[in-house]
PDB file of N, CA, C and O in Angstrom, chain B, residues numbered from 101:
ATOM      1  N   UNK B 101       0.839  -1.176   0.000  1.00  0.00           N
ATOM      2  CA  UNK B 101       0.000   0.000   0.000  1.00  0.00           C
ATOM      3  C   UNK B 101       0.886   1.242   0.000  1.00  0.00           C
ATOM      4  O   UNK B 101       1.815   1.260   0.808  1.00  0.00           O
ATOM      5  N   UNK B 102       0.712   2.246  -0.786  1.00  0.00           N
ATOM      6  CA  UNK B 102       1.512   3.568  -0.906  1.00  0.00           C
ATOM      7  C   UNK B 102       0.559   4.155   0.127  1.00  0.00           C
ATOM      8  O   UNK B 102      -0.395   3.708   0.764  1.00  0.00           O
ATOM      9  N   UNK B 103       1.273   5.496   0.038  1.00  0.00           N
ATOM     10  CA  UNK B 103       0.619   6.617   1.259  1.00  0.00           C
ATOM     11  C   UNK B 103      -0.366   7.404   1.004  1.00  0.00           C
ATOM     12  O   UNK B 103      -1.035   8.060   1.801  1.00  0.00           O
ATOM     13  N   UNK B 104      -0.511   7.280  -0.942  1.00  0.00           N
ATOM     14  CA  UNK B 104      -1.560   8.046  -1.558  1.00  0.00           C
ATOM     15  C   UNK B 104      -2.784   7.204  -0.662  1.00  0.00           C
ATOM     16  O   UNK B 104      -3.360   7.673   0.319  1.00  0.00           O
ATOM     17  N   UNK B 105      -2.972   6.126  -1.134  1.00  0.00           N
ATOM     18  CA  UNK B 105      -3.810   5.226  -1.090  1.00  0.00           C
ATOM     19  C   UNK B 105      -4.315   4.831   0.551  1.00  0.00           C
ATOM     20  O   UNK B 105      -5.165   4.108   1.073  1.00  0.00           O
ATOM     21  N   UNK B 106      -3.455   5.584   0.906  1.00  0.00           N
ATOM     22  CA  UNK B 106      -4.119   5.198   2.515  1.00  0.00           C
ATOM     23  C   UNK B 106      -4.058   6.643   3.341  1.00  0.00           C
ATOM     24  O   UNK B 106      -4.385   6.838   4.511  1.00  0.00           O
ATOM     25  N   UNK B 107      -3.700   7.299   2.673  1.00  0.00           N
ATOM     26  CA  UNK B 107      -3.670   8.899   3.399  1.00  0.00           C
ATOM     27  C   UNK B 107      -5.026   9.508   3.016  1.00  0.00           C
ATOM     28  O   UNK B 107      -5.527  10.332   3.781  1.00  0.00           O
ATOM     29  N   UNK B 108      -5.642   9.164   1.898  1.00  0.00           N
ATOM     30  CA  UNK B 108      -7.403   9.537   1.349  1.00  0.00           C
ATOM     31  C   UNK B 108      -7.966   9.327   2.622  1.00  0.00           C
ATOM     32  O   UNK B 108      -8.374  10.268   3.303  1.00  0.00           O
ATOM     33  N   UNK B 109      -8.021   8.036   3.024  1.00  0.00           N
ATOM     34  CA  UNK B 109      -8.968   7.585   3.901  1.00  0.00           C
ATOM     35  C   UNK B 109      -9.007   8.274   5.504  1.00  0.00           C
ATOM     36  O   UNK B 109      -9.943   8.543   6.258  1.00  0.00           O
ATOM     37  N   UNK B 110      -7.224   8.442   5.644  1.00  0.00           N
ATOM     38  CA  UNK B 110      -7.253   9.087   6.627  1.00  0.00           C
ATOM     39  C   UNK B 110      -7.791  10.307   7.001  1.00  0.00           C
ATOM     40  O   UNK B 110      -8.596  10.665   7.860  1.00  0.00           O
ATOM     41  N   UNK B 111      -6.983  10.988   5.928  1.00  0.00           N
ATOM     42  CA  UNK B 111      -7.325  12.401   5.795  1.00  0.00           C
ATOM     43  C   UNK B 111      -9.079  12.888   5.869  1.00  0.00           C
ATOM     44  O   UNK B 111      -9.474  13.778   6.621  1.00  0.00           O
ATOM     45  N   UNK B 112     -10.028  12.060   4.881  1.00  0.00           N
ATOM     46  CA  UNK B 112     -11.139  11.946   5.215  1.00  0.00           C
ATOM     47  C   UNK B 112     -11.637  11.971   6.895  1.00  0.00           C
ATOM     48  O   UNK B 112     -12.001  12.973   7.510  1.00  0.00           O
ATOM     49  N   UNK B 113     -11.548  10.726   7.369  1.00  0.00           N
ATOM     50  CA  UNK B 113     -11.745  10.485   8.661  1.00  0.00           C
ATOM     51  C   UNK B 113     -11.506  11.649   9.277  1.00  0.00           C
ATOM     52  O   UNK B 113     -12.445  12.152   9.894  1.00  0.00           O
ATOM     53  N   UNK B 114     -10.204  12.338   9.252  1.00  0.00           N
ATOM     54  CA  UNK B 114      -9.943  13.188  10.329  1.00  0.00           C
ATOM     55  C   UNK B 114     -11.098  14.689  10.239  1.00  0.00           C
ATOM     56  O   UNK B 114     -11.544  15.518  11.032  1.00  0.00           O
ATOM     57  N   UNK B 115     -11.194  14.418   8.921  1.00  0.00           N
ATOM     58  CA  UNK B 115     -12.142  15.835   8.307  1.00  0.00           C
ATOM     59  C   UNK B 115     -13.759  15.582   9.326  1.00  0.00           C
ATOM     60  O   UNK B 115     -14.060  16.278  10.296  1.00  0.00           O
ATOM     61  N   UNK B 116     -14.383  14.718   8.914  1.00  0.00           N
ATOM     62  CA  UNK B 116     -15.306  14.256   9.584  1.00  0.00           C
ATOM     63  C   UNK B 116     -15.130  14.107  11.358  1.00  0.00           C
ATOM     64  O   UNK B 116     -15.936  14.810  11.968  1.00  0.00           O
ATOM     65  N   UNK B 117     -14.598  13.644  11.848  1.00  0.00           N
ATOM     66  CA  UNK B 117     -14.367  13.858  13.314  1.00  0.00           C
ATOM     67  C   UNK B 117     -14.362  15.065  13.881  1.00  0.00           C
ATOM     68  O   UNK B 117     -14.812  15.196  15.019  1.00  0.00           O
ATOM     69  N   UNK B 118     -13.876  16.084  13.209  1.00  0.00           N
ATOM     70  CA  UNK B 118     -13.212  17.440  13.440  1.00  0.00           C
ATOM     71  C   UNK B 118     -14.916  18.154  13.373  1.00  0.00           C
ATOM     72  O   UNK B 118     -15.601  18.480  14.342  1.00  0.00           O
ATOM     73  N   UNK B 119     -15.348  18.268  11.612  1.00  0.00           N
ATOM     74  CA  UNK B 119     -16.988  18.935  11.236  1.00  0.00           C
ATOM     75  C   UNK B 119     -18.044  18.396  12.518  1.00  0.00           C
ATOM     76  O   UNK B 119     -19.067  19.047  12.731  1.00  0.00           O
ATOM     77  N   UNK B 120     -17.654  16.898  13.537  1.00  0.00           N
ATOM     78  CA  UNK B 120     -19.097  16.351  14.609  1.00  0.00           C
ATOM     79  C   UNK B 120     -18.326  17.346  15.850  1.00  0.00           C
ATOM     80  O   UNK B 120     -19.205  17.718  16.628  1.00  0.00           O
ATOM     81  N   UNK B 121     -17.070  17.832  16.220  1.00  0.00           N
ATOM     82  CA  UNK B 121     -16.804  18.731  17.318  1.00  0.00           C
ATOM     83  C   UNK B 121     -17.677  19.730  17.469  1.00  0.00           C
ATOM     84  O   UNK B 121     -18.133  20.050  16.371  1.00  0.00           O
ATOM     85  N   UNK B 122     -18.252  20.571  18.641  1.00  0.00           N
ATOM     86  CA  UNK B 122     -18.869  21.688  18.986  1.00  0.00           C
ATOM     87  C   UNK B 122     -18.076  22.022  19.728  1.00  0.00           C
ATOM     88  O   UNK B 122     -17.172  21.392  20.278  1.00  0.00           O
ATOM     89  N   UNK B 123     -18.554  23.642  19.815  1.00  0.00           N
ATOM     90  CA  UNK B 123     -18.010  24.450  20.782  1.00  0.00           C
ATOM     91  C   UNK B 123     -19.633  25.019  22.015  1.00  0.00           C
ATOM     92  O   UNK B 123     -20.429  25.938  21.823  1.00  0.00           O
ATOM     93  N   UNK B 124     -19.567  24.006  23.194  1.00  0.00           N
ATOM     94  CA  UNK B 124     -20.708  25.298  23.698  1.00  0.00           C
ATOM     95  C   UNK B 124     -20.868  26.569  24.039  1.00  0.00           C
ATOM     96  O   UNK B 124     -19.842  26.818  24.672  1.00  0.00           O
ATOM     97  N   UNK B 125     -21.431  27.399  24.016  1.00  0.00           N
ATOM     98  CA  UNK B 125     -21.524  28.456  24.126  1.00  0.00           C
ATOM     99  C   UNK B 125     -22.390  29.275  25.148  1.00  0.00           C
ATOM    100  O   UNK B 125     -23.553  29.155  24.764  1.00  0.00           O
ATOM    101  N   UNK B 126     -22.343  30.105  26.349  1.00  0.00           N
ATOM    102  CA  UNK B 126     -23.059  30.956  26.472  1.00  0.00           C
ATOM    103  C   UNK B 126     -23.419  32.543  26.329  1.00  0.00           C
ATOM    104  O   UNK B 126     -22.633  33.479  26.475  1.00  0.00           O
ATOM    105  N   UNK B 127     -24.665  32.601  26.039  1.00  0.00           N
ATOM    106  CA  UNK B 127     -25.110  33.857  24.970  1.00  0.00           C
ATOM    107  C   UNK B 127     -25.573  34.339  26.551  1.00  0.00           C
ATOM    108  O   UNK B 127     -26.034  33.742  27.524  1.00  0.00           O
ATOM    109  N   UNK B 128     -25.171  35.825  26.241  1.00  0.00           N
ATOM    110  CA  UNK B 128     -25.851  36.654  27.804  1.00  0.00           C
ATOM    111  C   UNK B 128     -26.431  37.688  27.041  1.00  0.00           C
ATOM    112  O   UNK B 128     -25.889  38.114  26.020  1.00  0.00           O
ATOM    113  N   UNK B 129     -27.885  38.271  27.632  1.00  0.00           N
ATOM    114  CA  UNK B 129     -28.582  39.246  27.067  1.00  0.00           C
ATOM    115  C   UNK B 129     -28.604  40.187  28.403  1.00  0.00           C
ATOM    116  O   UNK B 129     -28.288  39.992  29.576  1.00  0.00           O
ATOM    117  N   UNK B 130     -29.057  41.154  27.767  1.00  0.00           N
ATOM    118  CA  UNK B 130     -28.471  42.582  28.349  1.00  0.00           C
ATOM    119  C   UNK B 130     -29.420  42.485  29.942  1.00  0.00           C
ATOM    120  O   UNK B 130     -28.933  42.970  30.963  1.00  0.00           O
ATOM    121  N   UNK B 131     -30.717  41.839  29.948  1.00  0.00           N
ATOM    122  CA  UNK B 131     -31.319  41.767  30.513  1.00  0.00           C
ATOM    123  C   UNK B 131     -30.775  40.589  31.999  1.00  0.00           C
ATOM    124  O   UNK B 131     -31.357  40.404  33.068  1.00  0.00           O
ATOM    125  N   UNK B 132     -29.626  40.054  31.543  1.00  0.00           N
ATOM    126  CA  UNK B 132     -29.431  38.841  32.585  1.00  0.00           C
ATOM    127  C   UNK B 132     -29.660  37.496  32.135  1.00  0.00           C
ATOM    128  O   UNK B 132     -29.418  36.584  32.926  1.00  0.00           O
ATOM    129  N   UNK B 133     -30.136  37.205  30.861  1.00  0.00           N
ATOM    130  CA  UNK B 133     -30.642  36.128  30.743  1.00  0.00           C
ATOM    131  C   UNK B 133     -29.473  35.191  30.003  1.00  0.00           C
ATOM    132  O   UNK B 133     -28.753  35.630  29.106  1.00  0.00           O
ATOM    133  N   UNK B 134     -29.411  33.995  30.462  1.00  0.00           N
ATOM    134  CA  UNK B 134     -28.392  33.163  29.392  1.00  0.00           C
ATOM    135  C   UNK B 134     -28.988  32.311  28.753  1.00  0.00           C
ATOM    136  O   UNK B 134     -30.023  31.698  29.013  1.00  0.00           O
ATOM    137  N   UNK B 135     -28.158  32.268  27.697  1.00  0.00           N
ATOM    138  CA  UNK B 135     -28.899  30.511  26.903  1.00  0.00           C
ATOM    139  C   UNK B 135     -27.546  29.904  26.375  1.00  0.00           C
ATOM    140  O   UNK B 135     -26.780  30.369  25.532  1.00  0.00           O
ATOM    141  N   UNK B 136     -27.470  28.839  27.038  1.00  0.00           N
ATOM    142  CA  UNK B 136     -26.291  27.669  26.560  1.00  0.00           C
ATOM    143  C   UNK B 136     -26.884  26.730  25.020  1.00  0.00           C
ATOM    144  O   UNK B 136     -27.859  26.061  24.678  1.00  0.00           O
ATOM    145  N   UNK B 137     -25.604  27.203  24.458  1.00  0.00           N
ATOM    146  CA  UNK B 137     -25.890  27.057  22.773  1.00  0.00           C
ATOM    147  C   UNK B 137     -24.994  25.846  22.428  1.00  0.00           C
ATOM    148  O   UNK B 137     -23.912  25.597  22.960  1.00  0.00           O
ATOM    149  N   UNK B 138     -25.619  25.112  21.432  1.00  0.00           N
ATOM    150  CA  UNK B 138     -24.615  24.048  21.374  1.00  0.00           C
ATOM    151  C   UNK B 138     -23.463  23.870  20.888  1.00  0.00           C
ATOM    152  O   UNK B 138     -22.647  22.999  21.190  1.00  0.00           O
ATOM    153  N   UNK B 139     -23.333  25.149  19.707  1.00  0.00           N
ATOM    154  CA  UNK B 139     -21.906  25.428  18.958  1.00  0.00           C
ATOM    155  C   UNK B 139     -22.161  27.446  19.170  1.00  0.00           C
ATOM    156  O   UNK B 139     -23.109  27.988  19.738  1.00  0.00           O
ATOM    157  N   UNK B 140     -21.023  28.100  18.531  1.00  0.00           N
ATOM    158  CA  UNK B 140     -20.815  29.251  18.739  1.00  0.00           C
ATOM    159  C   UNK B 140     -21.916  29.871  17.624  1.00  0.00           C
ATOM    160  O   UNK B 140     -22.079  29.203  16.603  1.00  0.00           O
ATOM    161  N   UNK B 141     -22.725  31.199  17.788  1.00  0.00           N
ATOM    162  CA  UNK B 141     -23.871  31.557  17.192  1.00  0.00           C
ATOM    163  C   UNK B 141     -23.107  32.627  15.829  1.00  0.00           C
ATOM    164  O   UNK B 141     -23.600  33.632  15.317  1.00  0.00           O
ATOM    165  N   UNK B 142     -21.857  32.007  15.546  1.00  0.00           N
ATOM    166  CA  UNK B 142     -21.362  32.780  14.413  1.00  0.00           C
ATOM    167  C   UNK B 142     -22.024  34.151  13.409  1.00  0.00           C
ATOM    168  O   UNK B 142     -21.452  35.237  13.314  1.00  0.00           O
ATOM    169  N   UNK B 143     -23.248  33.822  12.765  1.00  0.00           N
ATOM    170  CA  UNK B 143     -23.844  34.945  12.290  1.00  0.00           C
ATOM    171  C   UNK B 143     -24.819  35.788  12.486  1.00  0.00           C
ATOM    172  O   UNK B 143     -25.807  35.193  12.918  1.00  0.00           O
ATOM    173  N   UNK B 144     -24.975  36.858  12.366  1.00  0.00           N
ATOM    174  CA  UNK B 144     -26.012  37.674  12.712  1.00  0.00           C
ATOM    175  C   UNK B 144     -26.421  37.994  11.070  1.00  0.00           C
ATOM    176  O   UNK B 144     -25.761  38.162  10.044  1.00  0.00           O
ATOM    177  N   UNK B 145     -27.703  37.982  11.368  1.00  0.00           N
ATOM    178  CA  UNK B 145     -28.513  38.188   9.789  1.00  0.00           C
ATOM    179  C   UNK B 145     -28.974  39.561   9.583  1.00  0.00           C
ATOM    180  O   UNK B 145     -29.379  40.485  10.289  1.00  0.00           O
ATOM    181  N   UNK B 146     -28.717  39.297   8.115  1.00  0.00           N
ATOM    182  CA  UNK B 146     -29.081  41.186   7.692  1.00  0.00           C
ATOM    183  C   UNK B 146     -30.056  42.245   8.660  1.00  0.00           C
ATOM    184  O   UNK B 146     -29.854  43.440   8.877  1.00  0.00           O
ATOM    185  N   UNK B 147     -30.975  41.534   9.068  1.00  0.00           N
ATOM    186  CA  UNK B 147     -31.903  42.458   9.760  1.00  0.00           C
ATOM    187  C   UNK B 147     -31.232  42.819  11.121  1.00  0.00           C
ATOM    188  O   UNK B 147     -31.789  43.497  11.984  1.00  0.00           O
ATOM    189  N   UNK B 148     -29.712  42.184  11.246  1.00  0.00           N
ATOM    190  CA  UNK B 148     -29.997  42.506  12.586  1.00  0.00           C
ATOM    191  C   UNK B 148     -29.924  41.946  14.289  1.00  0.00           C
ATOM    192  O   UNK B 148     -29.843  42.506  15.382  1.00  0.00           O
ATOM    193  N   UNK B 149     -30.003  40.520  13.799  1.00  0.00           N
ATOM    194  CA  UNK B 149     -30.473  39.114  14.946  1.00  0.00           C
ATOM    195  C   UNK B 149     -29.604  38.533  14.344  1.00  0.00           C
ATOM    196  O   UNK B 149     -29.105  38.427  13.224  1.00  0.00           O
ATOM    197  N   UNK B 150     -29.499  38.004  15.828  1.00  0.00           N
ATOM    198  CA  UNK B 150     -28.651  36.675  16.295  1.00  0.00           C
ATOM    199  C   UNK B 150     -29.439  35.212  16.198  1.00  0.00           C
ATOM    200  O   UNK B 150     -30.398  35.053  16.954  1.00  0.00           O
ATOM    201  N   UNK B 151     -29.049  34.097  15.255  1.00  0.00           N
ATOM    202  CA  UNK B 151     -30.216  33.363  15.714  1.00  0.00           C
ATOM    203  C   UNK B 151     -29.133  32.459  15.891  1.00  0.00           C
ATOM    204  O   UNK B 151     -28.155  32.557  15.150  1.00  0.00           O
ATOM    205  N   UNK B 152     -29.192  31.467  16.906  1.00  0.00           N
ATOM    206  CA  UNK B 152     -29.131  30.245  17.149  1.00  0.00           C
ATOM    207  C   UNK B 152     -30.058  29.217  18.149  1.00  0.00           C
ATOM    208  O   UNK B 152     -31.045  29.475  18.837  1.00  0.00           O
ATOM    209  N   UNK B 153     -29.347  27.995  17.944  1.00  0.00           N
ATOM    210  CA  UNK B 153     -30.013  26.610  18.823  1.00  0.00           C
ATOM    211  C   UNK B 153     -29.677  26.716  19.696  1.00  0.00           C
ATOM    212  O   UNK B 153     -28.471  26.963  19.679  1.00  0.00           O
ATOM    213  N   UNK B 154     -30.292  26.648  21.100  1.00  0.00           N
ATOM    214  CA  UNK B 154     -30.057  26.357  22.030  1.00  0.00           C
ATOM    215  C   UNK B 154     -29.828  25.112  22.484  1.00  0.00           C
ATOM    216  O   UNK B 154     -29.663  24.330  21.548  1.00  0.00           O
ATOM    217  N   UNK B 155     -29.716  24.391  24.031  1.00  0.00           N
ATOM    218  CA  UNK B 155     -28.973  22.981  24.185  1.00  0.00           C
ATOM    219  C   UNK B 155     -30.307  22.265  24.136  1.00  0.00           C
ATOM    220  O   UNK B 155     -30.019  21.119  23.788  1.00  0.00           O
ATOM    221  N   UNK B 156     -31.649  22.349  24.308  1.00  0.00           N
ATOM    222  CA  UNK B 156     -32.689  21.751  24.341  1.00  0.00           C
ATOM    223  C   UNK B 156     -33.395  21.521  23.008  1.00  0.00           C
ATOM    224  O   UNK B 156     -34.252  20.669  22.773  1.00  0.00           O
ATOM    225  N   UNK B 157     -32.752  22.667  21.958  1.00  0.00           N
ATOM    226  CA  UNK B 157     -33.292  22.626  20.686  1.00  0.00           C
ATOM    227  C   UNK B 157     -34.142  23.353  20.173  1.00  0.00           C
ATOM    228  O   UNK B 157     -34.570  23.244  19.024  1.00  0.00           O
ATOM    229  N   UNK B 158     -34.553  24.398  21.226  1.00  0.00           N
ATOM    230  CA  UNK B 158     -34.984  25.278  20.457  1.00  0.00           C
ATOM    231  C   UNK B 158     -34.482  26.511  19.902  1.00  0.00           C
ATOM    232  O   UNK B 158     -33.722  27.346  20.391  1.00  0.00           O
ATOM    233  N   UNK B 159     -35.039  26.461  18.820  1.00  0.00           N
ATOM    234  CA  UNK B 159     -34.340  28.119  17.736  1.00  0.00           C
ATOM    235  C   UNK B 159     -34.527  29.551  18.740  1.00  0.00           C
ATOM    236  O   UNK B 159     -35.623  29.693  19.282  1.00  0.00           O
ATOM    237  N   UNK B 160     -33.567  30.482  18.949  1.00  0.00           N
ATOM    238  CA  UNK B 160     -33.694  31.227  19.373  1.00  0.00           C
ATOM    239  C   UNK B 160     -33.109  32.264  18.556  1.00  0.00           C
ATOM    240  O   UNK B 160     -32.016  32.164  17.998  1.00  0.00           O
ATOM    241  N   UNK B 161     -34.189  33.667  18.488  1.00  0.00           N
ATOM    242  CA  UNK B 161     -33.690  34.962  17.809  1.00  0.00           C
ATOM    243  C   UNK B 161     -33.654  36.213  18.829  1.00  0.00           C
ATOM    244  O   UNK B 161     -34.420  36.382  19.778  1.00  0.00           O
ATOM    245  N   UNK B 162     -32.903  36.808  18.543  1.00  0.00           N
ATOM    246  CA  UNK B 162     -32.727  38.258  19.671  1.00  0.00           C
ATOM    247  C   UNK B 162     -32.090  38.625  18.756  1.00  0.00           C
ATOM    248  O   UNK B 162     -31.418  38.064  17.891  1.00  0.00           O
ATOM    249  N   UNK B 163     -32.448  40.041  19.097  1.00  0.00           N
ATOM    250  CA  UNK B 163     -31.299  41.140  18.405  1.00  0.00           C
ATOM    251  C   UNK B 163     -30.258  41.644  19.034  1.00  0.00           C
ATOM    252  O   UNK B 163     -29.990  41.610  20.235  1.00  0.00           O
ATOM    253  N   UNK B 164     -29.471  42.293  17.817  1.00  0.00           N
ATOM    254  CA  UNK B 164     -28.357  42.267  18.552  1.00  0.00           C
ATOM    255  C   UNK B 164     -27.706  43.244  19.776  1.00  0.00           C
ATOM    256  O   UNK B 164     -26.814  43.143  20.619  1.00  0.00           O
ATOM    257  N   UNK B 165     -28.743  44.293  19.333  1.00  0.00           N
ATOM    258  CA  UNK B 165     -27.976  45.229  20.500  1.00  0.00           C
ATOM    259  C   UNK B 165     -28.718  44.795  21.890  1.00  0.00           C
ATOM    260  O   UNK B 165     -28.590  45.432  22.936  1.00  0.00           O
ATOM    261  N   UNK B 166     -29.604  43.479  21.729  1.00  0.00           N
ATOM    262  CA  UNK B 166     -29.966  42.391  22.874  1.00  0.00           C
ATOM    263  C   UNK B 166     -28.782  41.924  23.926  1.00  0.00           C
ATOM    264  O   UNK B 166     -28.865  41.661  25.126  1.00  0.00           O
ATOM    265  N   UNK B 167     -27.593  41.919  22.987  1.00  0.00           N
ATOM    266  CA  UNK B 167     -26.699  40.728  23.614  1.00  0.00           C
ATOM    267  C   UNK B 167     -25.551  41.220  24.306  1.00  0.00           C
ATOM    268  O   UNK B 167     -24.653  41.508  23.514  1.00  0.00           O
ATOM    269  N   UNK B 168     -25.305  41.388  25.324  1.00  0.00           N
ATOM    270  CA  UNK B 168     -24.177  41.451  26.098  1.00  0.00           C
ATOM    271  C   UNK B 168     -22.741  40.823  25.505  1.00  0.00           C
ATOM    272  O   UNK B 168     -21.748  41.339  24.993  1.00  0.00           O
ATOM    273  N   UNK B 169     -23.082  39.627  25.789  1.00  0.00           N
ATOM    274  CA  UNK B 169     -21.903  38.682  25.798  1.00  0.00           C
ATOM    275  C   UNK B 169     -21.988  36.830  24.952  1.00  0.00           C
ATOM    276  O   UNK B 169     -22.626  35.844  25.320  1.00  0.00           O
ATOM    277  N   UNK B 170     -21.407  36.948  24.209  1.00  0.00           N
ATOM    278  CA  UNK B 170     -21.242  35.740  23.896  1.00  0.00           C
ATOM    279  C   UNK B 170     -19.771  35.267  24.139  1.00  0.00           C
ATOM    280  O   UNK B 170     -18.813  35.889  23.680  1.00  0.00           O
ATOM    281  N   UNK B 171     -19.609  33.755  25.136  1.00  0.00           N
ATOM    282  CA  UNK B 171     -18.539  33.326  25.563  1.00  0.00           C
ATOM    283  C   UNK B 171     -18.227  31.750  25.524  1.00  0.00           C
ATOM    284  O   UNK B 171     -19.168  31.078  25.944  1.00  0.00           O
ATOM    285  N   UNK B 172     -17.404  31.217  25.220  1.00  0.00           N
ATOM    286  CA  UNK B 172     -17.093  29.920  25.142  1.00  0.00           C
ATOM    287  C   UNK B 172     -17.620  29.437  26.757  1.00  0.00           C
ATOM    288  O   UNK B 172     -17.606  30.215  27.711  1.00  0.00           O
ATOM    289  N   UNK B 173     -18.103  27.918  26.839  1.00  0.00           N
ATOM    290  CA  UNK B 173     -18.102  27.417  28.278  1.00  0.00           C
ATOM    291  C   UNK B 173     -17.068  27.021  28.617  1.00  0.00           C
ATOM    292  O   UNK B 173     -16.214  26.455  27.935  1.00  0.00           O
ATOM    293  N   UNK B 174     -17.052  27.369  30.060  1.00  0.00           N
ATOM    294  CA  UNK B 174     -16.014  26.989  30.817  1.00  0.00           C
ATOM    295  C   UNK B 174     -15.747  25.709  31.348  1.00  0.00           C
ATOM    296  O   UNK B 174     -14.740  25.521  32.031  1.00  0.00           O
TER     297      UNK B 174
END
């Protein structure tokens, strides 16, 4: 076996292992409130809002001058 031929497979694998990692997240709103997110809430959409999933699954939107703090968990 050459290294072409067995480095595909690896290289694959490692790609995939890496894309199932999360980062949790908690989102703080100005008000006090947190919501633990399951990966980091990367974009805010044209209008404005923040949307992400929370850890229970539900979709959550706020805007942005809503949000205090978004921080990796500790």
């Amino acid at each position: 076996m050459n290294i072409k031929t067995l480095g595909w497979p690896l290289a694959l694998t490692a790609l995939l292992v890496l894309a199932g990692c999360a980062t949790p997240t908690v989102v703080t709103l100005q008000n006090g409130t947190q919501y633990l997110t399951k990966d980091m809430p990367d974009t805010r959409t044209e209008d404005g809002f923040f949307e992400f999933e929370d850890i229970s699954g539900a979709k959550v939107r706020v805007r942005s001058d809503e949000v205090a703090t978004i921080r990796v968990e500790d």
